[in-house]
N, CA, C and O atoms as a Tinker XYZ file with bonds, in Angstrom:
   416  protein
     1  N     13.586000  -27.507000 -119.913000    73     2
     2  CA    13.411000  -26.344000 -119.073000    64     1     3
     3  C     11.983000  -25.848000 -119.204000    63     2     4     5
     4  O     11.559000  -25.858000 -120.360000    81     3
     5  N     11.077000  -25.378000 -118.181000    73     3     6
     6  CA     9.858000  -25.246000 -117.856000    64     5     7
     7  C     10.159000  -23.412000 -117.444000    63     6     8     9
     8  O     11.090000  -22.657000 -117.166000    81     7
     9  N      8.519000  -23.394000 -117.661000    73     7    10
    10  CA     8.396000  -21.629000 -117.226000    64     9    11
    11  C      7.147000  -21.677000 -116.554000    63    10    12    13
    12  O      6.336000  -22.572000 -116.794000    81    11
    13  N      6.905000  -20.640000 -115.608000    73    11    14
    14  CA     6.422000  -20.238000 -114.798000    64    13    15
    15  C      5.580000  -18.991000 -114.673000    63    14    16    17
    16  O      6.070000  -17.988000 -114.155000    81    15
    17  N      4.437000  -18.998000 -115.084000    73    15    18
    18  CA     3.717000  -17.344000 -114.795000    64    17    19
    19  C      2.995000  -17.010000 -113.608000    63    18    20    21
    20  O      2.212000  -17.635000 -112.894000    81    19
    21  N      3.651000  -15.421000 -113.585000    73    19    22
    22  CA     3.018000  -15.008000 -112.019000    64    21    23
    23  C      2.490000  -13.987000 -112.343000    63    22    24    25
    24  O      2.881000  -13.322000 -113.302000    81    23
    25  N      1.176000  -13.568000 -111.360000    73    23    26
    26  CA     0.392000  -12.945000 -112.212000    64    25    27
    27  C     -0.190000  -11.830000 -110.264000    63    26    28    29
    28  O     -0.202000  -12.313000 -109.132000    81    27
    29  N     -0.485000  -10.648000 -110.606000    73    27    30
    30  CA    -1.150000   -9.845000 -109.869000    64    29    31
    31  C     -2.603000   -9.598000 -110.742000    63    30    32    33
    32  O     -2.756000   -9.157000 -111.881000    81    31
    33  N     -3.749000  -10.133000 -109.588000    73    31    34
    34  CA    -5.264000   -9.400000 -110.094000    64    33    35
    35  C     -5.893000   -8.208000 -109.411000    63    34    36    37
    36  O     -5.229000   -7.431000 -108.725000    81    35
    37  N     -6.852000   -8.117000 -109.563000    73    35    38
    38  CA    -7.311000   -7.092000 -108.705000    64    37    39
    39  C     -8.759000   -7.686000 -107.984000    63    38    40    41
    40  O     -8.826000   -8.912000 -108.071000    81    39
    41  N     -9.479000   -7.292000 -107.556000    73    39    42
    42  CA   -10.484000   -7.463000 -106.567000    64    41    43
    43  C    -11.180000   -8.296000 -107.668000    63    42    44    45
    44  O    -11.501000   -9.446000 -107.367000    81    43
    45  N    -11.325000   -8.047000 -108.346000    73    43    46
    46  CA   -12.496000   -8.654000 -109.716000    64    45    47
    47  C    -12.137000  -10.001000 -109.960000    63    46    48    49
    48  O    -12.890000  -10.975000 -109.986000    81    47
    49  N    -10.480000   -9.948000 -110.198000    73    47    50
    50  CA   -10.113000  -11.361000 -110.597000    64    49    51
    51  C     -9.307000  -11.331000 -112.179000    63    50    52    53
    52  O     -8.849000  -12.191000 -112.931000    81    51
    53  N     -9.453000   -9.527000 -112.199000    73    51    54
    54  CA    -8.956000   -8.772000 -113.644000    64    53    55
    55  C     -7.250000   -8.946000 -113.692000    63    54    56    57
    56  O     -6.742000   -8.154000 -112.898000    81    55
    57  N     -6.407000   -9.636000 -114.293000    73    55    58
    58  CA    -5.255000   -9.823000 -114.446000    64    57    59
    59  C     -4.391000   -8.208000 -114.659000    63    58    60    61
    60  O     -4.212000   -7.753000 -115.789000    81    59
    61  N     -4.004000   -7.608000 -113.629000    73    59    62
    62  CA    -3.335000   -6.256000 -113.831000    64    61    63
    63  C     -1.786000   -6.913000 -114.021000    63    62    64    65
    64  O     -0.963000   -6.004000 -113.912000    81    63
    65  N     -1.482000   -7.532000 -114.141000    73    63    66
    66  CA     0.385000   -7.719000 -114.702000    64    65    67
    67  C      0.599000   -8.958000 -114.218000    63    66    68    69
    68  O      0.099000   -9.581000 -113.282000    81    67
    69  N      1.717000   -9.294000 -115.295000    73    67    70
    70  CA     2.404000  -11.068000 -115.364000    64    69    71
    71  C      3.623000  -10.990000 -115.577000    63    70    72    73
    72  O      4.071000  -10.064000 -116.252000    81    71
    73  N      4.464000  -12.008000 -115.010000    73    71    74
    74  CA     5.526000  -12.022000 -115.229000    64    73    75
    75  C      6.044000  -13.545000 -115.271000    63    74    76    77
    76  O      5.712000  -14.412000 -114.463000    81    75
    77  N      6.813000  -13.694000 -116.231000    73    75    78
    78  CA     7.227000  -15.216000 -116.337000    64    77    79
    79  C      8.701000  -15.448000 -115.970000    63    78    80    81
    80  O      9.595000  -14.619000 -116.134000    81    79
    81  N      8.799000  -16.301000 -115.610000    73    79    82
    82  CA     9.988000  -17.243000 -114.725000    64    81    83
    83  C     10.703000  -18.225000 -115.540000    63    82    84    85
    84  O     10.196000  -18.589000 -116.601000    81    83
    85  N     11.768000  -18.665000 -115.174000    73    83    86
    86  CA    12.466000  -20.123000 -115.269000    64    85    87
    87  C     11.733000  -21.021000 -114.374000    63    86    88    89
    88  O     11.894000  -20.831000 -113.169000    81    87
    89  N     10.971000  -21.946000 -114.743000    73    87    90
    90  CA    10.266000  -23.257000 -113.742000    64    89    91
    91  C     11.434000  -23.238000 -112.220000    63    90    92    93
    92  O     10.978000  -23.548000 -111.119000    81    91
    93  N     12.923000  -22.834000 -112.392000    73    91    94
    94  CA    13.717000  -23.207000 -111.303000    64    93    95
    95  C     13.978000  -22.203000 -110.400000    63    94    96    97
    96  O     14.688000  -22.472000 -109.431000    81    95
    97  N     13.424000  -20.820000 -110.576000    73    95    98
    98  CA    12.692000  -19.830000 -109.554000    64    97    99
    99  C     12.199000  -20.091000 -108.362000    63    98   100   101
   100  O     11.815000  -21.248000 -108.535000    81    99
   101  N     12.028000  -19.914000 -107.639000    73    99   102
   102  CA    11.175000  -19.532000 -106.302000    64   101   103
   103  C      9.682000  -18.779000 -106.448000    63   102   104   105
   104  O      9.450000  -17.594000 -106.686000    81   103
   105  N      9.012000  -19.582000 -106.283000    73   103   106
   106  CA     7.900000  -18.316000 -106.722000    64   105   107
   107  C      7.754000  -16.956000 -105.970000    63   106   108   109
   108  O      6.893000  -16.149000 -106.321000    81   107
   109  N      8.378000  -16.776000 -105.205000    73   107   110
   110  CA     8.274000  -15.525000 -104.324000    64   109   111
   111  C      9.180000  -14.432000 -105.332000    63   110   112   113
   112  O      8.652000  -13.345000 -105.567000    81   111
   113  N     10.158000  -14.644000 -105.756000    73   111   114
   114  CA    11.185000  -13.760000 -106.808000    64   113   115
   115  C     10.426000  -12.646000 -107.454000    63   114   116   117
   116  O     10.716000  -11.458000 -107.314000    81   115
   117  N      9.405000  -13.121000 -108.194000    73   115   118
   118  CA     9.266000  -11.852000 -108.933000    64   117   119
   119  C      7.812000  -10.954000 -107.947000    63   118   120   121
   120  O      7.044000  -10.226000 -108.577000    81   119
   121  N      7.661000  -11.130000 -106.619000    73   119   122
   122  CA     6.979000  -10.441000 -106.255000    64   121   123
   123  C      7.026000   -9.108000 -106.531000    63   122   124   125
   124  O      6.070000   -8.555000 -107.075000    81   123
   125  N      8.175000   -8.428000 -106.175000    73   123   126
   126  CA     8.318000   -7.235000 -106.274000    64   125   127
   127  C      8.391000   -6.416000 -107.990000    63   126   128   129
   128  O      7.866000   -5.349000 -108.308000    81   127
   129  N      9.115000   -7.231000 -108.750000    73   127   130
   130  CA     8.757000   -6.540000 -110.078000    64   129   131
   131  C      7.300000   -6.515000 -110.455000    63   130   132   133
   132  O      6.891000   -5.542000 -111.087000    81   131
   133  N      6.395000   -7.584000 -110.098000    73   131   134
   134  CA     4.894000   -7.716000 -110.153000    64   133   135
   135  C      4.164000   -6.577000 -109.813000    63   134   136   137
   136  O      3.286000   -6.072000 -110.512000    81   135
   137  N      4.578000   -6.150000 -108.629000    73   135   138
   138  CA     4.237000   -4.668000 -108.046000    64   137   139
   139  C      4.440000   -3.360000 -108.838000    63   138   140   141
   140  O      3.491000   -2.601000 -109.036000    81   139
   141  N      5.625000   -3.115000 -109.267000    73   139   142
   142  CA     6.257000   -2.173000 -109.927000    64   141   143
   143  C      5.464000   -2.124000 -111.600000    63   142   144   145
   144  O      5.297000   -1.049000 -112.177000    81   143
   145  N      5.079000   -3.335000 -112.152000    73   143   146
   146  CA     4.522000   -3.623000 -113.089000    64   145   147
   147  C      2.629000   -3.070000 -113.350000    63   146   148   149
   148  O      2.105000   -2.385000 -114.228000    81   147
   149  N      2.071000   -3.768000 -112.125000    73   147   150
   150  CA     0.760000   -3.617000 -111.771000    64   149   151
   151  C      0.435000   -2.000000 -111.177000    63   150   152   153
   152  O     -0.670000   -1.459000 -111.135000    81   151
   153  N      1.451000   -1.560000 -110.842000    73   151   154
   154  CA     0.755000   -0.285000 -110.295000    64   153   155
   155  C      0.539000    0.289000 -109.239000    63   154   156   157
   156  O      0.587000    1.499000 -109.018000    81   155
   157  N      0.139000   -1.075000 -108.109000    73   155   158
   158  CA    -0.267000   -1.016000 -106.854000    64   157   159
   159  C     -0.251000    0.503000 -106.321000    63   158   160   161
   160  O      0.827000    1.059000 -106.529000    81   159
   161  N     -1.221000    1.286000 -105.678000    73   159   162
   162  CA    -1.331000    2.142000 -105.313000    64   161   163
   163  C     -1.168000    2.035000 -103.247000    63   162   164   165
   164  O     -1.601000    1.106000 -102.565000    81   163
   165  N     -0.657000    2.899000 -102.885000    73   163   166
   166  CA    -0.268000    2.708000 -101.703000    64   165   167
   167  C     -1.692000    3.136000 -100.938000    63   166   168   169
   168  O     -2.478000    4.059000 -101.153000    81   167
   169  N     -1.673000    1.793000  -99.708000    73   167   170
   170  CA    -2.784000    2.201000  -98.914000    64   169   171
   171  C     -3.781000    0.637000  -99.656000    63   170   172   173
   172  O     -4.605000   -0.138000  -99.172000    81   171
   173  N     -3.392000    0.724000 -100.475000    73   171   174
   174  CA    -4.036000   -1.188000 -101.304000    64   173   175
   175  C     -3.474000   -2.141000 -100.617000    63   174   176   177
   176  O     -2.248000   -2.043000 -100.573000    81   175
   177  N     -3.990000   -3.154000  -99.986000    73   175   178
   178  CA    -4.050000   -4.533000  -99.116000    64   177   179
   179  C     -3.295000   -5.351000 -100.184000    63   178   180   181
   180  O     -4.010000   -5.499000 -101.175000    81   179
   181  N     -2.008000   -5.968000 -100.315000    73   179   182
   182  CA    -1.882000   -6.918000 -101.360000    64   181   183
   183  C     -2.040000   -8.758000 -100.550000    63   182   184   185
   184  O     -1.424000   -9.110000  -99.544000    81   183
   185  N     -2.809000   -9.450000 -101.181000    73   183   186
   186  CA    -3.215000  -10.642000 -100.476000    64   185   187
   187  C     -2.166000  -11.558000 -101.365000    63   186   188   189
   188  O     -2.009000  -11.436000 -102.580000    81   187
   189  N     -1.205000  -12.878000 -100.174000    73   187   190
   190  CA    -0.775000  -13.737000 -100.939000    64   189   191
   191  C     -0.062000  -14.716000 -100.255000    63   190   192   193
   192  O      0.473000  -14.372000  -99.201000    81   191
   193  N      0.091000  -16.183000 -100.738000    73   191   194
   194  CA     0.071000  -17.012000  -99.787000    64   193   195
   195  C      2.126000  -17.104000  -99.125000    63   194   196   197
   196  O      3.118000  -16.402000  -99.321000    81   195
   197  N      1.799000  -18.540000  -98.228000    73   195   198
   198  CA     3.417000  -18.421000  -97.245000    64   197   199
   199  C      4.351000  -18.214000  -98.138000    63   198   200   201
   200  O      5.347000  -17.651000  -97.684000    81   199
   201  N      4.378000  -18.509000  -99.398000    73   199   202
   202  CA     5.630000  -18.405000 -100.227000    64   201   203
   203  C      5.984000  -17.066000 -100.116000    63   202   204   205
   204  O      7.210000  -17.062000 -100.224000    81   203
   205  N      5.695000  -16.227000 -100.000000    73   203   206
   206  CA     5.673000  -14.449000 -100.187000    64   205   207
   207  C      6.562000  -14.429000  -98.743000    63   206   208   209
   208  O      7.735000  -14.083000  -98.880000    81   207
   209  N      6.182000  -14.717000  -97.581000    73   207   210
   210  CA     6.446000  -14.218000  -96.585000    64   209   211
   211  C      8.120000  -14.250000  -95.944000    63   210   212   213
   212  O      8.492000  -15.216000  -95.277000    81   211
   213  N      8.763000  -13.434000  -96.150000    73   211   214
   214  CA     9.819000  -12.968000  -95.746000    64   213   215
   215  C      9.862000  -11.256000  -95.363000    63   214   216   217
   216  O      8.927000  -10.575000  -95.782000    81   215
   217  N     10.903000  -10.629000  -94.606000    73   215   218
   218  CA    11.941000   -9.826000  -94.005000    64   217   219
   219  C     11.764000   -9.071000  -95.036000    63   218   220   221
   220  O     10.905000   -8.194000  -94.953000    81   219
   221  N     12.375000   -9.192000  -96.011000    73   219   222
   222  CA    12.321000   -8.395000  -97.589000    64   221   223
   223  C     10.958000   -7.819000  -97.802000    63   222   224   225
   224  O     10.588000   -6.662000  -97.604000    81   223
   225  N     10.219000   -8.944000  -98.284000    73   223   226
   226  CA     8.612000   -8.737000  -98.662000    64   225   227
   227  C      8.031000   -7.507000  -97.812000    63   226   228   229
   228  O      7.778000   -6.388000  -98.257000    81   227
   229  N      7.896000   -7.886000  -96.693000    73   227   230
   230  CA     7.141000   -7.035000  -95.936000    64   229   231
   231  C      7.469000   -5.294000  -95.421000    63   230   232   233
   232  O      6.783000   -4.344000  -95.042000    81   231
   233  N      8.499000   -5.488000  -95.599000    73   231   234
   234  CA     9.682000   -4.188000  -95.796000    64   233   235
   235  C      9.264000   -3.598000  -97.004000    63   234   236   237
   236  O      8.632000   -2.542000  -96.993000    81   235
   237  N      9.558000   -4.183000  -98.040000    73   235   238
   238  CA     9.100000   -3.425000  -99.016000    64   237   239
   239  C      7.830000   -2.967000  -99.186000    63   238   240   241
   240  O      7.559000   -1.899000  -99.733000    81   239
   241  N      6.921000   -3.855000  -98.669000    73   239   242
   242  CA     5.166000   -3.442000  -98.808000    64   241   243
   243  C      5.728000   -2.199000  -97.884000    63   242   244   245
   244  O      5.194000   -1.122000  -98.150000    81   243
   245  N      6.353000   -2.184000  -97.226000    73   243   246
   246  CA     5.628000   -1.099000  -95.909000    64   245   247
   247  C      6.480000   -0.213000  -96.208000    63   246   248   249
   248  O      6.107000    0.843000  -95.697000    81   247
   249  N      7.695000   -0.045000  -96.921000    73   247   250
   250  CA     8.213000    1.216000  -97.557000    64   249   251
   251  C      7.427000    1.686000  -98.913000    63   250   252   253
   252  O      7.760000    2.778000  -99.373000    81   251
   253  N      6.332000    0.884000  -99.635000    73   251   254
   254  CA     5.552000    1.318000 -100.772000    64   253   255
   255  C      4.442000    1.548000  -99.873000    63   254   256   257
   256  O      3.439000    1.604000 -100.584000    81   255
   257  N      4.158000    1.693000  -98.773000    73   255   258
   258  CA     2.906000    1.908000  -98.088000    64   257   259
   259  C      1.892000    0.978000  -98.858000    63   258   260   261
   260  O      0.796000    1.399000  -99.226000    81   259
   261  N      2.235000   -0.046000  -99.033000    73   259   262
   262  CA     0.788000   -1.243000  -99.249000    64   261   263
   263  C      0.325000   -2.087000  -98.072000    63   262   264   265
   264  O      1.238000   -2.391000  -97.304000    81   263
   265  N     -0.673000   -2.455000  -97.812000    73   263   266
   266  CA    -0.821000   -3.172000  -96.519000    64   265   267
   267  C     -0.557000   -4.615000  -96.746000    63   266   268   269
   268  O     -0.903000   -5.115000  -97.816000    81   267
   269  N      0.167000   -5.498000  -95.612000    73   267   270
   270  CA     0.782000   -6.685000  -95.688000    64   269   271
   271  C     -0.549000   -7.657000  -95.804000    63   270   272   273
   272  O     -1.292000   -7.755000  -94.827000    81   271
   273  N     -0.762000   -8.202000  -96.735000    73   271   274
   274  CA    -1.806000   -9.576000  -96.670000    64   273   275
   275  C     -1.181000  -10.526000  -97.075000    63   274   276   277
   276  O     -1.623000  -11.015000  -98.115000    81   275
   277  N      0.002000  -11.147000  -96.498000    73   275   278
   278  CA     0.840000  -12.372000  -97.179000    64   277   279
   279  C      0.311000  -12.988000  -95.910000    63   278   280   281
   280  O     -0.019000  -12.386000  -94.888000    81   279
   281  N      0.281000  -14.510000  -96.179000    73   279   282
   282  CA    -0.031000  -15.385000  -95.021000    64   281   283
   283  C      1.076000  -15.365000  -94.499000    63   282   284   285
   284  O      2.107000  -15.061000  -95.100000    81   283
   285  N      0.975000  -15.812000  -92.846000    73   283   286
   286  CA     2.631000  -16.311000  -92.163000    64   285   287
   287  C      2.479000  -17.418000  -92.226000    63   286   288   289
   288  O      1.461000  -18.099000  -92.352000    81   287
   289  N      3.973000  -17.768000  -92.102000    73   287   290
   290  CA     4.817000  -19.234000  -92.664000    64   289   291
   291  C      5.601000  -19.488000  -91.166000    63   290   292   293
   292  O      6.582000  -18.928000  -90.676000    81   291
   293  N      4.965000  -20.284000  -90.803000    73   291   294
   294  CA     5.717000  -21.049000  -89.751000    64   293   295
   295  C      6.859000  -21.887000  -90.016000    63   294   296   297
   296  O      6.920000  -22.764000  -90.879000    81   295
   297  N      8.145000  -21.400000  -88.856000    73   295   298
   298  CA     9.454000  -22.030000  -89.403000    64   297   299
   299  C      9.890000  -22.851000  -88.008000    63   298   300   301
   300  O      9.528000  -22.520000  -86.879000    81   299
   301  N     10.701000  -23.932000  -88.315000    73   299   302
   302  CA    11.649000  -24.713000  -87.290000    64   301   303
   303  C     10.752000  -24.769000  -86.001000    63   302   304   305
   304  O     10.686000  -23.629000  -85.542000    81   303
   305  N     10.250000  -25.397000  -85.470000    73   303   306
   306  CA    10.141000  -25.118000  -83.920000    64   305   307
   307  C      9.752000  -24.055000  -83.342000    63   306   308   309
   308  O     10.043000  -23.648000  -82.217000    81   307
   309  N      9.106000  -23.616000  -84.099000    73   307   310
   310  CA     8.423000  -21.830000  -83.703000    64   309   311
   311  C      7.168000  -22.633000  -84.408000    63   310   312   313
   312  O      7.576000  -23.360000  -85.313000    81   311
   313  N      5.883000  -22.675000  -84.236000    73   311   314
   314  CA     4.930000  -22.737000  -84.727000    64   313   315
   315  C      3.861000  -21.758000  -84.916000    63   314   316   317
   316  O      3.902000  -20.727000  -84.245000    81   315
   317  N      3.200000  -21.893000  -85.491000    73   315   318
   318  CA     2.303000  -19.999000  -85.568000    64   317   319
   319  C      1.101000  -20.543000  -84.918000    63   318   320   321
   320  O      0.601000  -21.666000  -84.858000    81   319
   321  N      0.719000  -19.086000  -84.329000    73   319   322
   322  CA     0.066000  -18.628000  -83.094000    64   321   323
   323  C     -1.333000  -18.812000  -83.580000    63   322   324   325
   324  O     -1.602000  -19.173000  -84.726000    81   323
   325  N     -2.289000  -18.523000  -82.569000    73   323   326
   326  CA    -4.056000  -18.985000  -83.049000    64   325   327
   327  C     -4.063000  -17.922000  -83.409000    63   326   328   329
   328  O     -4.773000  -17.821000  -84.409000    81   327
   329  N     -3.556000  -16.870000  -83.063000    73   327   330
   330  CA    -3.459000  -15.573000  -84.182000    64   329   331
   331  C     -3.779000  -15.325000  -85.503000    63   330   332   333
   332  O     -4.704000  -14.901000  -86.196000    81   331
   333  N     -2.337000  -15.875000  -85.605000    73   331   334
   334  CA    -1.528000  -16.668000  -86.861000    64   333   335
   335  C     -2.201000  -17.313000  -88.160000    63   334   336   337
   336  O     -2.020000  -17.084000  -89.357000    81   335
   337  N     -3.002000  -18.157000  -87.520000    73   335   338
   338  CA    -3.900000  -18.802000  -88.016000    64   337   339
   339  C     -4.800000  -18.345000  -88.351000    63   338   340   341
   340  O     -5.284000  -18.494000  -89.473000    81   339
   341  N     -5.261000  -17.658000  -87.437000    73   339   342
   342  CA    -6.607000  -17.288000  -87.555000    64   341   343
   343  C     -6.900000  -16.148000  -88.812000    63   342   344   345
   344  O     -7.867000  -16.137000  -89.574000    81   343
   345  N     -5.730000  -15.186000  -88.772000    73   343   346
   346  CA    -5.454000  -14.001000  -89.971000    64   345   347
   347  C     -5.084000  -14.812000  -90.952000    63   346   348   349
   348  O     -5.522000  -14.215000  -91.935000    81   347
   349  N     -4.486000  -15.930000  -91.404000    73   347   350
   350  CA    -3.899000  -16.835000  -92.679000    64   349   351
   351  C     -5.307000  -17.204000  -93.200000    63   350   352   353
   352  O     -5.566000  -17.079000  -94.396000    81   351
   353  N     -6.417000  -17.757000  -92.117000    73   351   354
   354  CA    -7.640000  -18.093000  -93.147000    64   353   355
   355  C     -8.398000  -17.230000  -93.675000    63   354   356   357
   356  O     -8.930000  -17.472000  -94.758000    81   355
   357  N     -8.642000  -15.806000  -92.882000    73   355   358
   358  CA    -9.315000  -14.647000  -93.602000    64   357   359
   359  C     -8.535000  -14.356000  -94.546000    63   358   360   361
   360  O     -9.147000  -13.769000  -95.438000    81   359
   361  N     -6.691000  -14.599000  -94.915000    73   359   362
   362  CA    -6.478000  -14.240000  -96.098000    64   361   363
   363  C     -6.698000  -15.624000  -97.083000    63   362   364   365
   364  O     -6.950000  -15.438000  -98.274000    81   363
   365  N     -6.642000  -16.394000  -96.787000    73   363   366
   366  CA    -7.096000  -17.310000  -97.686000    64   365   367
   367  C     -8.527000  -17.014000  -98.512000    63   366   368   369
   368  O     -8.720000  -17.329000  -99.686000    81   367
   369  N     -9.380000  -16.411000  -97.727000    73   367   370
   370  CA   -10.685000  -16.970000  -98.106000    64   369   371
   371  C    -10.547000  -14.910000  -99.026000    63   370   372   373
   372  O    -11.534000  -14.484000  -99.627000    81   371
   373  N     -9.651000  -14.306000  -98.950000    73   371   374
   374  CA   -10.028000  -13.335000 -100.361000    64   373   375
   375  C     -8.728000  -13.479000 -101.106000    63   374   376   377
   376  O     -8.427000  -12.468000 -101.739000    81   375
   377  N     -8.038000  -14.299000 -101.174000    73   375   378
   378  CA    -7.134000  -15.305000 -101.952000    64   377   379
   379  C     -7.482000  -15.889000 -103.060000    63   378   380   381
   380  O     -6.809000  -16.056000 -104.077000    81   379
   381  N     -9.218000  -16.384000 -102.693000    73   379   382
   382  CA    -9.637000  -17.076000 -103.525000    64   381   383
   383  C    -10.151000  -16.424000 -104.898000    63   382   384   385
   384  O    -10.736000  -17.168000 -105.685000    81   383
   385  N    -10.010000  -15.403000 -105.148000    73   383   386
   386  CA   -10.207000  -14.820000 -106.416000    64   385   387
   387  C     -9.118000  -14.894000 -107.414000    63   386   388   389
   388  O     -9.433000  -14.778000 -108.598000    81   387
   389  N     -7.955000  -15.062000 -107.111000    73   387   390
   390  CA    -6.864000  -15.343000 -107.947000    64   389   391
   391  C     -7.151000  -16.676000 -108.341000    63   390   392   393
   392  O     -6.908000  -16.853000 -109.535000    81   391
   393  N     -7.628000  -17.772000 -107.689000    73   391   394
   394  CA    -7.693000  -19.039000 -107.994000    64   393   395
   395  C     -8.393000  -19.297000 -108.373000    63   394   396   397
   396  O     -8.288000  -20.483000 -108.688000    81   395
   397  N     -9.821000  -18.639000 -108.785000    73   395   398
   398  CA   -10.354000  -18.689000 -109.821000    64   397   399
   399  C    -10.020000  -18.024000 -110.747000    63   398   400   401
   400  O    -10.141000  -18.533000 -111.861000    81   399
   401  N     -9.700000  -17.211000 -110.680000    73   399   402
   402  CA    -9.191000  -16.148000 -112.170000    64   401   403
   403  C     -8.401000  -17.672000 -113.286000    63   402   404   405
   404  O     -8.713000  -17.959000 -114.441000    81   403
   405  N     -7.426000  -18.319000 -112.449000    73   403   406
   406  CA    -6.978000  -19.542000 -113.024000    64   405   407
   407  C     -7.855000  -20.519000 -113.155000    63   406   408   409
   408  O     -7.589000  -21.053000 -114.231000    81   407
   409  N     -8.702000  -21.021000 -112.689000    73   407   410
   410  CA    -9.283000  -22.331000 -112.325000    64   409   411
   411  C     -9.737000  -22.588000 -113.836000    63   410   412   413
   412  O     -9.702000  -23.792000 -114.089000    81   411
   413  N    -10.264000  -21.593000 -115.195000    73   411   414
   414  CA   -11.760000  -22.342000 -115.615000    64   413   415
   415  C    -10.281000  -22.076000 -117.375000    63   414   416
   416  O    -10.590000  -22.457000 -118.504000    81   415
Protein backbone atom coordinates (compact mmCIF):
# COMPACT_ATOMS: atom_id res chain seq x y z
CA UNK A 1 0.00 0.00 0.00
CA UNK A 2 1.36 3.45 -1.25
CA UNK A 3 0.54 7.11 0.00
CA UNK A 4 -0.03 10.10 -1.56
CA UNK A 5 0.69 13.87 -0.60
CA UNK A 6 -1.38 16.79 -1.52
CA UNK A 7 -0.26 19.88 -0.88
CA UNK A 8 -1.80 23.75 -1.26
CA UNK A 9 1.06 26.68 -1.95
CA UNK A 10 0.76 30.04 -2.21
CA UNK A 11 1.92 32.50 -4.92
CA UNK A 12 5.65 32.02 -3.78
CA UNK A 13 5.58 28.32 -4.06
CA UNK A 14 5.45 28.44 0.10
CA UNK A 15 3.73 25.05 1.11
CA UNK A 16 0.55 26.47 3.27
CA UNK A 17 -0.98 22.76 4.09
CA UNK A 18 -0.64 18.92 3.17
CA UNK A 19 -2.54 16.26 3.36
CA UNK A 20 -1.78 12.59 2.79
CA UNK A 21 -3.83 9.88 1.13
CA UNK A 22 -4.08 6.09 0.52
CA UNK A 23 -2.11 5.81 -3.09
CA UNK A 24 -5.98 4.34 -3.97
CA UNK A 25 -7.65 7.89 -3.59
CA UNK A 26 -8.57 10.07 -6.30
CA UNK A 27 -6.51 12.92 -6.16
CA UNK A 28 -9.31 15.35 -6.23
CA UNK A 29 -10.66 13.92 -2.51
CA UNK A 30 -8.87 15.85 -0.29
CA UNK A 31 -9.37 19.14 -2.12
CA UNK A 32 -11.63 20.48 0.15
CA UNK A 33 -10.04 19.53 3.57
CA UNK A 34 -6.78 21.20 1.87
CA UNK A 35 -8.78 24.39 1.89
CA UNK A 36 -10.16 24.23 5.35
CA UNK A 37 -6.52 23.40 6.42
CA UNK A 38 -4.62 26.26 4.39
CA UNK A 39 -6.83 29.02 5.23
CA UNK A 40 -7.79 30.23 1.90
CA UNK A 41 -9.22 33.58 2.30
CA UNK A 42 -12.29 34.38 0.19
CA UNK A 43 -11.90 36.51 -2.92
CA UNK A 44 -8.25 34.25 -3.45
CA UNK A 45 -8.12 32.60 -7.09
CA UNK A 46 -7.38 28.85 -6.19
CA UNK A 47 -5.41 27.40 -9.43
CA UNK A 48 -5.59 23.52 -10.23
CA UNK A 49 -5.50 21.04 -12.81
CA UNK A 50 -8.75 18.65 -14.65
CA UNK A 51 -8.61 16.32 -11.77
CA UNK A 52 -10.29 19.05 -9.45
CA UNK A 53 -13.00 19.80 -11.84
CA UNK A 54 -16.38 18.72 -10.81
CA UNK A 55 -20.18 20.05 -9.70
CA UNK A 56 -18.98 19.71 -6.03
CA UNK A 57 -15.60 21.56 -6.44
CA UNK A 58 -16.83 24.53 -7.91
CA UNK A 59 -19.87 24.90 -5.64
CA UNK A 60 -17.93 24.83 -2.90
CA UNK A 61 -15.26 27.44 -4.15
CA UNK A 62 -18.22 29.65 -4.84
CA UNK A 63 -20.05 29.07 -1.51
CA UNK A 64 -16.36 29.90 0.26
CA UNK A 65 -16.28 32.85 -2.16
CA UNK A 66 -12.82 31.69 -3.72
CA UNK A 67 -12.45 32.23 -7.37
CA UNK A 68 -12.62 29.00 -9.63
CA UNK A 69 -9.03 28.38 -11.30
CA UNK A 70 -9.46 24.56 -11.84
CA UNK A 71 -8.84 23.69 -15.49
CA UNK A 72 -11.99 22.18 -17.48
CA UNK A 73 -12.04 18.57 -18.22
CA UNK A 74 -13.60 17.61 -21.26
CA UNK A 75 -16.04 14.59 -21.08
CA UNK A 76 -17.70 11.94 -23.66
CA UNK A 77 -18.41 13.67 -26.87
CA UNK A 78 -18.67 17.14 -25.57
CA UNK A 79 -15.24 18.47 -26.29
CA UNK A 80 -14.03 21.83 -24.75
CA UNK A 81 -14.44 25.00 -26.44
CA UNK A 82 -11.40 27.45 -27.81
CA UNK A 83 -12.58 29.08 -24.78
CA UNK A 84 -11.95 26.25 -22.86
CA UNK A 85 -8.73 25.96 -23.89
CA UNK A 86 -7.70 28.92 -24.09
CA UNK A 87 -8.48 29.72 -20.00
CA UNK A 88 -6.86 25.91 -19.19
CA UNK A 89 -3.43 27.34 -20.60
CA UNK A 90 -3.40 30.68 -18.68
CA UNK A 91 -4.14 28.36 -15.77
CA UNK A 92 -1.52 26.15 -16.54
CA UNK A 93 1.11 28.59 -17.01
CA UNK A 94 0.45 30.01 -12.97
CA UNK A 95 0.13 26.27 -12.13
CA UNK A 96 3.53 26.19 -12.67
CA UNK A 97 4.67 27.25 -9.30
CA UNK A 98 3.40 24.24 -7.53
CA UNK A 99 5.54 22.20 -9.90
CA UNK A 100 8.33 23.62 -9.03
CA UNK A 101 7.81 23.92 -5.43
CA UNK A 102 8.13 19.86 -6.18
CA UNK A 103 10.51 19.63 -8.98
CA UNK A 104 14.16 20.24 -7.17
Amino acid sequence: MGYKQHAVVDDHGLVMAVETTAANRHDSQPMLALLDKAGIEPGCRLHADKAYDSRKHREALKARGIKNGIQSKAVKNKPLTVRQLQRNKLITRARYVVERTFSS
